[in-house]
N, C-alpha and C positions, 0 to 999 in steps of 0.2 A: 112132367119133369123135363127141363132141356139137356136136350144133349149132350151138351157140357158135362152136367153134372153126374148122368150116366157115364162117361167116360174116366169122372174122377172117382165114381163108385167102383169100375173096373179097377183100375190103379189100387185104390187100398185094398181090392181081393187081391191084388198081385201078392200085394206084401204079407199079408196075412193067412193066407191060401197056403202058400209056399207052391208043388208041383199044380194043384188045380188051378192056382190062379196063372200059373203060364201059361196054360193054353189058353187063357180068357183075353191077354196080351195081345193074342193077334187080331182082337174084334177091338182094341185100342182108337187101331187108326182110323177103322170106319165110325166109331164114336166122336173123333177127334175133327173128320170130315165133316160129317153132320155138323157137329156145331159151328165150324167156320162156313158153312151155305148159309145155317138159320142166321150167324150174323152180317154175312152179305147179303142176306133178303131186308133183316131189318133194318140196314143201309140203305138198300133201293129203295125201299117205302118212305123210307123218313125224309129221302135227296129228292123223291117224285114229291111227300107232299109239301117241301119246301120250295118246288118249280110251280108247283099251282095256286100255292098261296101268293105267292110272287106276281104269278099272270093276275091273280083276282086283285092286289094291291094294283098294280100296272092299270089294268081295265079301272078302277075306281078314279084313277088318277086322270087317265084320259075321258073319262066321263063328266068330271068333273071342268075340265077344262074344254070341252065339245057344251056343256051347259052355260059356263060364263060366256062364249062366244053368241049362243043361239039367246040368251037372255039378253045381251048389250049390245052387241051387230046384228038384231034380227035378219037385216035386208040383204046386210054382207052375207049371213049364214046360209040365207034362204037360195042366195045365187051361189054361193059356194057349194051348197050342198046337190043345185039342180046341176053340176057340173062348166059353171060361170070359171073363164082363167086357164081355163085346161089349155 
């Protein structure tokens, strides 16, 4: 169960509790914590693997065009690539 929803289980013992569920109030905010880290984690994860799928689109991209060169300029490729221009 996420955090969240622990937090909103505490909440309706507030109400329902009456004296028991106020002291349960004060484990509110650590409830309430918790769930906003687990949804900054699941932010970082989903922003890292949208930066790697990126690099592997990018790498596909220049791979593809490092091909067209080495299959149609062989000579040019072959001198470019031995460090030929520098």
């Amino acid at each position: 169960m996420t955090a969240f929803i622990e937090a909103w289980k505490v909440l309706k013992m507030g109400q329902e509790d009456g004296a028991a569920g106020v002291a349960m109030h004060h484990d509110l905010p650590s409830y309430m914590e918790e769930a906003m880290n687990q949804t900054a984690e699941k932010r970082k994860k989903r922003e890292k693997a949208n930066k790697l799928r990126q690099r592997v689109s990018d790498h596909d991209e220049d791979s593809k065009v490092i091909q067209y060169y080495k299959d149609n300029h062989p000579q040019w490729f072959n001198e470019w690539k031995d460090g030929a221009g520098e």
